[in-house]
N, CA, C and O of each residue as an XYZ file, in Angstrom:
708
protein
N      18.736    -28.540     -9.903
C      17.321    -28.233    -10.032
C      16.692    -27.939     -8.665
O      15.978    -26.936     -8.629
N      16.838    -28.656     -7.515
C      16.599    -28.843     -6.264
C      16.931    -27.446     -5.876
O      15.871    -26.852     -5.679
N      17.791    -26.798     -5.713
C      18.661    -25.414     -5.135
C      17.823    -23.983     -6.125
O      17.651    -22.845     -5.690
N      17.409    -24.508     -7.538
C      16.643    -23.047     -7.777
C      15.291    -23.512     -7.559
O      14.573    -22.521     -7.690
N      14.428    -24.760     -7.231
C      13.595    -24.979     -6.674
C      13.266    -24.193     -5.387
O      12.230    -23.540     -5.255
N      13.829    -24.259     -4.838
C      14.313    -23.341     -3.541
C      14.532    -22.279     -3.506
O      13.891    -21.673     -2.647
N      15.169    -21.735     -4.062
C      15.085    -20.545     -4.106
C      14.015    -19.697     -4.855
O      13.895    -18.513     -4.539
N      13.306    -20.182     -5.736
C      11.781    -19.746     -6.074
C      10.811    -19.767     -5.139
O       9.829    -19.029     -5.049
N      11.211    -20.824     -4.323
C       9.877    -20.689     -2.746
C      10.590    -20.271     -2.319
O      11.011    -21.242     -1.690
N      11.254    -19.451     -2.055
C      12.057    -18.556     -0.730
C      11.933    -16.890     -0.760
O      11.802    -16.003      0.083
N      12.080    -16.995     -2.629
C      12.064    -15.619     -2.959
C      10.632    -15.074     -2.614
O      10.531    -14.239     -1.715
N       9.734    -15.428     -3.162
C       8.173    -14.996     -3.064
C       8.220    -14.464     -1.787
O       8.115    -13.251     -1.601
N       8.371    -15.273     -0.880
C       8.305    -14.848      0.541
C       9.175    -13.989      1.035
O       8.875    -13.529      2.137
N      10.513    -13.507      0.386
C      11.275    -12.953      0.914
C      11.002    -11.170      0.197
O      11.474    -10.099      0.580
N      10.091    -11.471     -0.903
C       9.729    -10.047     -1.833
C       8.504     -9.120     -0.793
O       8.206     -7.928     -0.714
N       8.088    -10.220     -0.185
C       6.720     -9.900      0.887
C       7.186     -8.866      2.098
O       8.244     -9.032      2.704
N       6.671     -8.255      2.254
C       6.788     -7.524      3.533
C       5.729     -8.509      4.629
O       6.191     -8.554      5.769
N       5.233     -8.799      4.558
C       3.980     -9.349      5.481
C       3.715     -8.917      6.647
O       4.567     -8.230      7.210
N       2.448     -9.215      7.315
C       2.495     -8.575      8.572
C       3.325     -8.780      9.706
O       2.770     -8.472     10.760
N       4.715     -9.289      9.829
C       5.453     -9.417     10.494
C       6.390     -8.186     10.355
O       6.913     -7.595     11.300
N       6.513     -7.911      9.139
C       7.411     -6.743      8.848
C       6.567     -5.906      9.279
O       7.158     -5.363     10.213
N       5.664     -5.503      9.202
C       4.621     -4.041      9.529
C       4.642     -4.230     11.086
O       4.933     -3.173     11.646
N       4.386     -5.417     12.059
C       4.452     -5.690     12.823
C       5.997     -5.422     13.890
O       5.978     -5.533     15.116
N       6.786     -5.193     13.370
C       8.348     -5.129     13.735
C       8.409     -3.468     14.021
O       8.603     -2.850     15.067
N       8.119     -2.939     12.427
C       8.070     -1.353     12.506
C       7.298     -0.803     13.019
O       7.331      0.427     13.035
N       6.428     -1.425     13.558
C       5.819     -0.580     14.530
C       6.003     -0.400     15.869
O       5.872      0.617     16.550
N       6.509     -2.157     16.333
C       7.526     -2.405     17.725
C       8.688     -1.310     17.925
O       8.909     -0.726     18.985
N       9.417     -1.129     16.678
C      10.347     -0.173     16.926
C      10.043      0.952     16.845
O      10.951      1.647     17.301
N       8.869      1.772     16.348
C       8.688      3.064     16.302
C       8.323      3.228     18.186
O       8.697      4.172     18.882
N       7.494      1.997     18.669
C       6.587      2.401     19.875
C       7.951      2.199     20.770
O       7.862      2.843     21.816
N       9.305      1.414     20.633
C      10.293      1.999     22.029
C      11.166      3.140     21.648
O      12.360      3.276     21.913
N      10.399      3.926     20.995
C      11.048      5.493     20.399
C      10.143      6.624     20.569
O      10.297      7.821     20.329
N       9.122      5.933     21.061
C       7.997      7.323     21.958
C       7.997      7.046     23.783
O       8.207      6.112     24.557
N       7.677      8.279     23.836
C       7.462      8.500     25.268
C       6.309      8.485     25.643
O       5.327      8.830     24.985
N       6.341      8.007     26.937
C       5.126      7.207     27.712
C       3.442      7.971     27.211
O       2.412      7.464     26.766
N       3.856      9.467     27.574
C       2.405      9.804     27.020
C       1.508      9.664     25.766
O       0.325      9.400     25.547
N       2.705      9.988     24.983
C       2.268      9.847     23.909
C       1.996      7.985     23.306
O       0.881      7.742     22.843
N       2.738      7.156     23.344
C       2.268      6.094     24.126
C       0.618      5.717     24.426
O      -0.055      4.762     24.039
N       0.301      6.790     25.211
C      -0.625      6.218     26.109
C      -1.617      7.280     25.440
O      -2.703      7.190     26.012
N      -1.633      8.031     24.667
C      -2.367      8.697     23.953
C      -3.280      7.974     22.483
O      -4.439      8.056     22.076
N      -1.850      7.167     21.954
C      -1.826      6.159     20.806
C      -2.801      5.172     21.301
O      -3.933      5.143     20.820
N      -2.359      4.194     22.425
C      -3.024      3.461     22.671
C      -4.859      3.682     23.207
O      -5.724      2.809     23.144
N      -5.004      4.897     23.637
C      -6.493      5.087     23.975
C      -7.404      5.144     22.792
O      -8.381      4.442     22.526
N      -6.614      6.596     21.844
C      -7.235      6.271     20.538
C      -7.619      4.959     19.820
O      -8.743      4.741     19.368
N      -6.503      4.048     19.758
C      -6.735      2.749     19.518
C      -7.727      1.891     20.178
O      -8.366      1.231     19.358
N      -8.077      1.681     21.475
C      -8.966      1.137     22.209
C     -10.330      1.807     21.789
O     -11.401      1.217     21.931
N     -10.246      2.823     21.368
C     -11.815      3.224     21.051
C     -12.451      2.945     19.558
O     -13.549      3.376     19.205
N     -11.594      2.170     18.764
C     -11.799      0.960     17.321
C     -12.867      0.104     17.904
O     -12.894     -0.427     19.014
N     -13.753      0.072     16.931
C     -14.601     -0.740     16.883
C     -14.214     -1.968     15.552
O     -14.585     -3.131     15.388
N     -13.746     -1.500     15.143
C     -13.435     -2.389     13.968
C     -12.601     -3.927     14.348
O     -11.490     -4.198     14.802
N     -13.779     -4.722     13.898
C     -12.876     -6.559     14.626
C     -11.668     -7.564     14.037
O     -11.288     -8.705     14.300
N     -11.063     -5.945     12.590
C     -10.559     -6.826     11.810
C      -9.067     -7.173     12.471
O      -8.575     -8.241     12.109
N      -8.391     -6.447     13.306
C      -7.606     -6.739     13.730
C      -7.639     -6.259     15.301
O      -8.489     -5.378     15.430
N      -6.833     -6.635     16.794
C      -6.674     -6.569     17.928
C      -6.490     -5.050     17.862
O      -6.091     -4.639     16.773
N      -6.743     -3.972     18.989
C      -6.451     -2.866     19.022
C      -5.718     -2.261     19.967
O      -6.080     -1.649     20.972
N      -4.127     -2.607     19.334
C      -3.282     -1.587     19.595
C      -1.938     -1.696     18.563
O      -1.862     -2.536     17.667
N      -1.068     -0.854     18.810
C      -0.461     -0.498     17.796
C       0.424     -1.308     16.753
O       0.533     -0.825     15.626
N       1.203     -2.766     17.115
C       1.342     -3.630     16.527
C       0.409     -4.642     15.777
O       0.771     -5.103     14.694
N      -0.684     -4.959     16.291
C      -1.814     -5.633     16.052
C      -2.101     -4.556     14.832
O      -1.939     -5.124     13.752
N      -2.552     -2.901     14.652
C      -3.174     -2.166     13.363
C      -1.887     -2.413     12.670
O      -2.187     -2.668     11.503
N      -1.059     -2.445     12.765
C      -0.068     -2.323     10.936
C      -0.103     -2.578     10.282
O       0.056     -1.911      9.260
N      -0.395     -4.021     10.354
C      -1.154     -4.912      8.984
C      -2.419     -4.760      9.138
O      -2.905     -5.697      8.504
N      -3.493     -3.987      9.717
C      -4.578     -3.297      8.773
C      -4.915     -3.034      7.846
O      -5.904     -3.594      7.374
N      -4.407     -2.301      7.335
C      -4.513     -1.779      6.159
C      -4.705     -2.499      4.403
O      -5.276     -2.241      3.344
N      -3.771     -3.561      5.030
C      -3.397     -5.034      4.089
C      -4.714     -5.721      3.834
O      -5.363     -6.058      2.844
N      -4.869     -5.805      5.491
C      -6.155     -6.849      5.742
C      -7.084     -6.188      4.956
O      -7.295     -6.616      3.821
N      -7.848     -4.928      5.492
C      -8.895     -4.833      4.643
C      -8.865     -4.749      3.356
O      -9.709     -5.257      2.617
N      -8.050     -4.207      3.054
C      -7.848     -4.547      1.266
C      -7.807     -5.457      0.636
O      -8.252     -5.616     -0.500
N      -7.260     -6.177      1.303
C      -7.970     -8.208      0.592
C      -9.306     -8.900      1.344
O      -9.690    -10.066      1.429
N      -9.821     -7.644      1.840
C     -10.984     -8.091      2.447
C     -12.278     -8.128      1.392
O     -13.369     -8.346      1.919
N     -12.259     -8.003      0.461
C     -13.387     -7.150     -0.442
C     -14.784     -8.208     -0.393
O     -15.908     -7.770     -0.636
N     -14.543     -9.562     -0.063
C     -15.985    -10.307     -0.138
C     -16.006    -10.984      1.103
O     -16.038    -12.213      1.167
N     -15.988    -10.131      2.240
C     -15.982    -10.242      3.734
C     -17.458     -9.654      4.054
O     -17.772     -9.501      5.235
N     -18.308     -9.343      3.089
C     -19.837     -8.935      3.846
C     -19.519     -7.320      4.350
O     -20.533     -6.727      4.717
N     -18.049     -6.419      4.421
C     -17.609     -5.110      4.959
C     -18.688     -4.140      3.789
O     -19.131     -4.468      2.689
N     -18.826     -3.048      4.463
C     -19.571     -2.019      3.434
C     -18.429     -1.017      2.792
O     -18.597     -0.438      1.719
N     -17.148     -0.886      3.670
C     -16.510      0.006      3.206
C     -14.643     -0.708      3.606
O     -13.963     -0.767      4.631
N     -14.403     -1.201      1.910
C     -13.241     -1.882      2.070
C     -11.655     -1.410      1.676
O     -10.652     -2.088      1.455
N     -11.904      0.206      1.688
C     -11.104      0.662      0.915
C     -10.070      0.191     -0.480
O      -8.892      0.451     -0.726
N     -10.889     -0.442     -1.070
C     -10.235     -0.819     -2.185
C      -9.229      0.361     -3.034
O      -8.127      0.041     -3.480
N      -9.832      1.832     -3.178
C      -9.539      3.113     -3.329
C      -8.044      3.015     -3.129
O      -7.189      3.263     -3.979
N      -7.808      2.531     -1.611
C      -6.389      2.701     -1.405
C      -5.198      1.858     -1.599
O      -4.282      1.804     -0.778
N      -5.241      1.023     -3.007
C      -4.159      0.364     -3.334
C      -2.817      0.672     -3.730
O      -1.699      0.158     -3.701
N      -3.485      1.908     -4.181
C      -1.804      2.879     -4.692
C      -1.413      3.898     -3.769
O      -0.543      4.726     -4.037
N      -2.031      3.855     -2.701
C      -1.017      4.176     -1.193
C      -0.157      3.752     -0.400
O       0.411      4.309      0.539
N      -0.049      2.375     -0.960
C       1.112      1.749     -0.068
C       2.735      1.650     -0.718
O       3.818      1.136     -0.436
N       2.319      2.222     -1.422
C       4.124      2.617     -2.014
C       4.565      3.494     -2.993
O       3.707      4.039     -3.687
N       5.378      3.663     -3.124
C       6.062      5.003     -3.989
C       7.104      4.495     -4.972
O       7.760      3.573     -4.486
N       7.553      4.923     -6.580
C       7.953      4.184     -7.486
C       8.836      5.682     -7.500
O       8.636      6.747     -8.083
N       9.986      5.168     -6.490
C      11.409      6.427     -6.870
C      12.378      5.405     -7.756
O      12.664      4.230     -7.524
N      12.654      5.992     -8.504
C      13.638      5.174     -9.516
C      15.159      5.228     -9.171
O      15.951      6.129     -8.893
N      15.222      3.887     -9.309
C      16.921      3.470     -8.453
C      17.595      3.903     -8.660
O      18.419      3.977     -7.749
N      17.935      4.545     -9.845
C      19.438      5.442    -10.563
C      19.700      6.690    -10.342
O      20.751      7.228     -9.994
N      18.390      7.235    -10.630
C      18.438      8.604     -9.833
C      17.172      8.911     -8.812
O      16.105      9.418     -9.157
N      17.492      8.537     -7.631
C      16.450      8.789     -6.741
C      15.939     10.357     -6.247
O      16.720     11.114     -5.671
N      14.535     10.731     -6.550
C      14.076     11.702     -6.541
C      12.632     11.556     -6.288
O      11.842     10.945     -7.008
N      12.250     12.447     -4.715
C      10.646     11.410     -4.419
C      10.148     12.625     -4.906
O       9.142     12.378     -5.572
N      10.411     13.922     -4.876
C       9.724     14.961     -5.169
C       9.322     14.459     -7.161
O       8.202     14.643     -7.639
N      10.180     14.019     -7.755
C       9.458     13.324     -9.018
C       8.857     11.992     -8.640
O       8.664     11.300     -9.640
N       8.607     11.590     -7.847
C       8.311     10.354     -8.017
C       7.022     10.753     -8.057
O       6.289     10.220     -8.891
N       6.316     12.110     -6.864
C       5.233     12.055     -6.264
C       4.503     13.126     -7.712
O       3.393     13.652     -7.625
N       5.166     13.220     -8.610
C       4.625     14.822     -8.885
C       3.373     14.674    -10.271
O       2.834     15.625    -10.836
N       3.175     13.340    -10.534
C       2.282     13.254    -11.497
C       0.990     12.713    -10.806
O       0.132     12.497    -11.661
N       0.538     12.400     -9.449
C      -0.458     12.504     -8.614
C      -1.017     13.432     -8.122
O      -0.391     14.317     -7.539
N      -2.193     13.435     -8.238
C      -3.138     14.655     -7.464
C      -2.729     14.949     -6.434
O      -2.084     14.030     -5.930
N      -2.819     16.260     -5.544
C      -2.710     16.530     -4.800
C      -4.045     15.800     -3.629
O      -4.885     15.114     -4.211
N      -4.165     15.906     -2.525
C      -5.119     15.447     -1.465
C      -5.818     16.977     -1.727
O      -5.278     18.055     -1.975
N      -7.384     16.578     -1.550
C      -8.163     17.614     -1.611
C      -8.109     18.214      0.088
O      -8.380     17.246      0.799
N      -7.914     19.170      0.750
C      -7.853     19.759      2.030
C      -9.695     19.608      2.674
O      -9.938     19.612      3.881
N     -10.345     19.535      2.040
C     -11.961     19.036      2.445
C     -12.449     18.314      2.246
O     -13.679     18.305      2.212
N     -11.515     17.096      1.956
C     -11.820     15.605      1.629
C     -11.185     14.846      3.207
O     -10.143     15.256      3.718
N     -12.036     13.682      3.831
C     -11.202     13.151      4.886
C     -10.118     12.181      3.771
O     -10.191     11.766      2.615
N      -9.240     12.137      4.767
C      -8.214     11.225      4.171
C      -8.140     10.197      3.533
O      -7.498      9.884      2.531
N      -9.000      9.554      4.319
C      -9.511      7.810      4.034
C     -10.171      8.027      3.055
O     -10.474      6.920      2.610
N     -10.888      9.356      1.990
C     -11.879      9.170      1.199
C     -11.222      8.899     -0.191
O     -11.835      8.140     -0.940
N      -9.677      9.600     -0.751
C      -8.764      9.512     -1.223
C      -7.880     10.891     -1.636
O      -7.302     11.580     -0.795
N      -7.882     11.159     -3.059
C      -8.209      9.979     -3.727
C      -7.816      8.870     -4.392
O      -6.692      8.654     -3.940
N      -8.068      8.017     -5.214
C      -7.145      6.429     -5.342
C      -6.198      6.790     -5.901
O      -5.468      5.817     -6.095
N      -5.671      7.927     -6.389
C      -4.513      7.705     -7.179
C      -3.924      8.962     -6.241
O      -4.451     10.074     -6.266
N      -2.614      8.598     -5.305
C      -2.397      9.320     -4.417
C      -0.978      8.963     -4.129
O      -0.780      7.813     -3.738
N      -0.159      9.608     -4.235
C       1.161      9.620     -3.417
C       0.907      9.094     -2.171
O      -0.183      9.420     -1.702
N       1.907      8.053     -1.198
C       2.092      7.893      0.105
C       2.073      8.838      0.614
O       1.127      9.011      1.383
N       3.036      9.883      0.472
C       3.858     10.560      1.001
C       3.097     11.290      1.351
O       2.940     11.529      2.548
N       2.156     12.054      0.070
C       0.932     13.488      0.508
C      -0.253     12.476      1.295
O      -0.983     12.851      2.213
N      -0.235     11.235      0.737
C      -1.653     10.277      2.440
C      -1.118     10.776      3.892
O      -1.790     11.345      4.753
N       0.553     10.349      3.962
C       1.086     10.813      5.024
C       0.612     11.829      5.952
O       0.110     11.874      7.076
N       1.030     12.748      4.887
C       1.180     14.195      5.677
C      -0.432     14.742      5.325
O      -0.548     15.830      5.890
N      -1.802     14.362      4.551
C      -2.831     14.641      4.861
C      -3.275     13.642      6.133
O      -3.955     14.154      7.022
N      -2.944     12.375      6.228
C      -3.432     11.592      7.355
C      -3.135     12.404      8.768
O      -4.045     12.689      9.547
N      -1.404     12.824      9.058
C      -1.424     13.221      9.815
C      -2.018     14.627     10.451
O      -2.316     14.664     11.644
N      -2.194     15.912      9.499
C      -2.887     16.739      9.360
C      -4.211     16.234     10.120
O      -4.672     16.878     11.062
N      -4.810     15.017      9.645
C      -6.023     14.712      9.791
C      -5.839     14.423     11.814
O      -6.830     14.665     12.502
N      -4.777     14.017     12.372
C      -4.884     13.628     13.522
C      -4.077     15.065     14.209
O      -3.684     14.862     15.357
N      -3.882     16.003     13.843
C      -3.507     17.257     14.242
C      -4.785     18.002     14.415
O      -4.797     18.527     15.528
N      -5.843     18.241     13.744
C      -6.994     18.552     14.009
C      -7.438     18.128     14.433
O      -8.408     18.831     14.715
N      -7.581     16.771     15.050
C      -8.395     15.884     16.191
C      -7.793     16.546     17.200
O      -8.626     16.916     18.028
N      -6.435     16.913     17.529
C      -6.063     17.228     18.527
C      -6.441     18.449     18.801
O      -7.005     18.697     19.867
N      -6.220     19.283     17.990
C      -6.608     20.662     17.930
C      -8.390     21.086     18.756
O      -8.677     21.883     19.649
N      -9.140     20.248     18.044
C     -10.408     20.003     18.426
C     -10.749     19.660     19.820
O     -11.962     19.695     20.028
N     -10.051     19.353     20.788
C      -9.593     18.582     21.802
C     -10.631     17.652     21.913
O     -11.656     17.821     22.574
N     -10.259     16.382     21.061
C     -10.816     15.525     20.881
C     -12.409     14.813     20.706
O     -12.994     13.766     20.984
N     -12.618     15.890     20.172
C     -14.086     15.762     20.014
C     -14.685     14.253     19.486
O     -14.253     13.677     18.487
N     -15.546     13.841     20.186
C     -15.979     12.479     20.498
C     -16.314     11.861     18.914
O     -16.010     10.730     18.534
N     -17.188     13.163     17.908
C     -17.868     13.281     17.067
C     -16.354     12.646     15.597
O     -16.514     12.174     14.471
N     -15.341     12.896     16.215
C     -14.109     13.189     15.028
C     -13.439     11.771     15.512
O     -12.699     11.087     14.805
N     -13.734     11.545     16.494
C     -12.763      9.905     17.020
C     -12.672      9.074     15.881
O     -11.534      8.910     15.441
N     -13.772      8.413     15.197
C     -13.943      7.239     13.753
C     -12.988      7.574     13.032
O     -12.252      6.665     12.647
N     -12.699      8.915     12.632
C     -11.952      9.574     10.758
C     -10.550      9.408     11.854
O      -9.672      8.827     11.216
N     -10.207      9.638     12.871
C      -9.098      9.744     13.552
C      -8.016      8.410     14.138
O      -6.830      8.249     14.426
N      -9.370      7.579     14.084
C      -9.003      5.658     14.427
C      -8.434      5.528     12.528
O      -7.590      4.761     12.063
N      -8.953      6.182     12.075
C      -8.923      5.453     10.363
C      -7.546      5.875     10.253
O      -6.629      5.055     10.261
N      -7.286      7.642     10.109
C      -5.832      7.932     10.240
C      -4.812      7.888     11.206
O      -3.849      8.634     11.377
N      -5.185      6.894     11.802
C      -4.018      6.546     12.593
C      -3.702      5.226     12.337
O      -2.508      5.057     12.093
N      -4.419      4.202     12.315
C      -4.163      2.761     11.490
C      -3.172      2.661     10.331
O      -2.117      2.050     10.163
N      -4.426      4.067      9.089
C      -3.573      4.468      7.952
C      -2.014      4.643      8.245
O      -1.261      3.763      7.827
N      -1.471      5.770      8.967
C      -0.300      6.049      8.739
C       0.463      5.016      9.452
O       1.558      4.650      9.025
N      -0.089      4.504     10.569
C       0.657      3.310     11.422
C       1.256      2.177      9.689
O       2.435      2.027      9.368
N       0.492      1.807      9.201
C       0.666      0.883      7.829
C       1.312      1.463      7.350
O       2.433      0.955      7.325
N       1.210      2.872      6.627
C       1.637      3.262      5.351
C       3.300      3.501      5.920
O       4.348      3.113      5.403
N       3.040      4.418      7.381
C       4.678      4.238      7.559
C       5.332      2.937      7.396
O       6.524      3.168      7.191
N       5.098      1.626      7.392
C       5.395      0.824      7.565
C       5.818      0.165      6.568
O       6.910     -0.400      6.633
N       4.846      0.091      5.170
C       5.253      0.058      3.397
C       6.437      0.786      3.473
O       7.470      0.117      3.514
N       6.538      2.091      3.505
C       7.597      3.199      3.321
C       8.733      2.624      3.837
O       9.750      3.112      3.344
N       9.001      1.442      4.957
C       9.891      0.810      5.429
C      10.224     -0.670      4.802
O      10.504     -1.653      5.487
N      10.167     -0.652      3.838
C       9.753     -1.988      2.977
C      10.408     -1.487      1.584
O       9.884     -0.566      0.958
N      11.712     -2.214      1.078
C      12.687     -1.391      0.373
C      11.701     -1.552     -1.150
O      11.571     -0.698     -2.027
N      11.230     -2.628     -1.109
C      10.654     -2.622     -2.749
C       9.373     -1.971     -2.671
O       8.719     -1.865     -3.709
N       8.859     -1.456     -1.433
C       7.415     -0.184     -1.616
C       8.254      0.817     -1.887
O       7.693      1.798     -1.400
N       9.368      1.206     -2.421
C      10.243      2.356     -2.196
C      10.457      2.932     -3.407
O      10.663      4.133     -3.585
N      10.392      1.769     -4.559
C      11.958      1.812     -5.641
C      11.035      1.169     -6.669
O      10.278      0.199     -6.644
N      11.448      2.244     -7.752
C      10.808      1.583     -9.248
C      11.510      0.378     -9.993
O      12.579      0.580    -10.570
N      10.945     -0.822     -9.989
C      11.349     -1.354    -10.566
C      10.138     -1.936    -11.944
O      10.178     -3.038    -12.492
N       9.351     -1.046    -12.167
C       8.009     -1.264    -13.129
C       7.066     -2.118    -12.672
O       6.183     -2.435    -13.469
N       7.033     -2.719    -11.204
C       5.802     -3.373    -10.294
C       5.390     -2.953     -9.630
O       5.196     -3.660     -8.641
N       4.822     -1.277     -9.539
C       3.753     -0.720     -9.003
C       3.997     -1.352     -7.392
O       2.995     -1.806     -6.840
N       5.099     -1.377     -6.763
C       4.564     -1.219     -5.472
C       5.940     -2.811     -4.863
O       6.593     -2.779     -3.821
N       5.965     -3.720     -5.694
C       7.327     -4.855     -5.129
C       6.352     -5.899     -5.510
O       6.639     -7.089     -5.379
């Protein structure tokens, strides 16, 4: 009794990604960039106003988490919207993300990223988030675009990070692990 006692408190925690895991993948993405870019990441980051987490790139990964269980924190804008962005339901037997993604809306191209919408593939948040920080650049950084640009960069810092998290990956009929 003692031994599956145990292993019921072990599992819970072991099904979790938590912010240690988001925290790891992001350690390893940042000794796989080069200094500028680096130091590009990190400025953007320093210009967060937001107190929910420290600002720089290990500290945002579990962002995303946070505010979403933030909802009776006094915040005006808690993205609740984005619960079905943090993972993708490819089915184990025959893995196929192009079906996984294909009964979700597409991202509207004149919608910011962060706006949604809630029912959204990772994958297209991804590649609209990053879009979204390709035109910041493009813009050469216009002071006015910094906020939507702190948001998609947090965003994808996290979402890459689910995507690294085998049960945000894989259908097993729990929406996400």
């Amino acid at each position: 009794m003692i031994p599956i006692l145990l292993c019921l408190g072990v599992s819970s925690s072991a099904w979790a990604w938590g912010e240690e895991g988001h925290e790891v993948v992001a350690s390893i993405a940042l000794n796989f960039m080069a200094p500028a870019q680096k130091a590009r990441l990190q400025a953007l980051l320093a210009s967060d106003e937001d107190p929910l987490t420290a600002h720089d790139p290990v500290s945002v990964a579990s962002w995303a988490d946070r505010l979403r269980e933030a909802p009776g924190s006094g915040r005006t804008v808690t993205f609740q919207h984005s619960r079905a962005w943090h993972f993708v339901d490819i089915d184990r037997h025959h893995p196929d993300l192009m079906q996984a993604c294909q009964d979700f809306p597409l991202p509207s191209q004149n919608t910011l990223a962060s706006a949604g919408p809630e029912r959204a593939c990772v994958v297209a948040k991804i590649e609209q988030f990053s879009a979204e920080l390709a035109r910041y650049k493009r813009s050469g950084f216009q002071p006015a675009d910094r906020p939507e640009a702190v948001l998609a960069l947090k965003f994808l810092i996290h979402l890459i990070g689910d995507l690294h998290q085998p049960l945000h990956a894989i259908d097993d009929h729990d929406r996400g692990g």
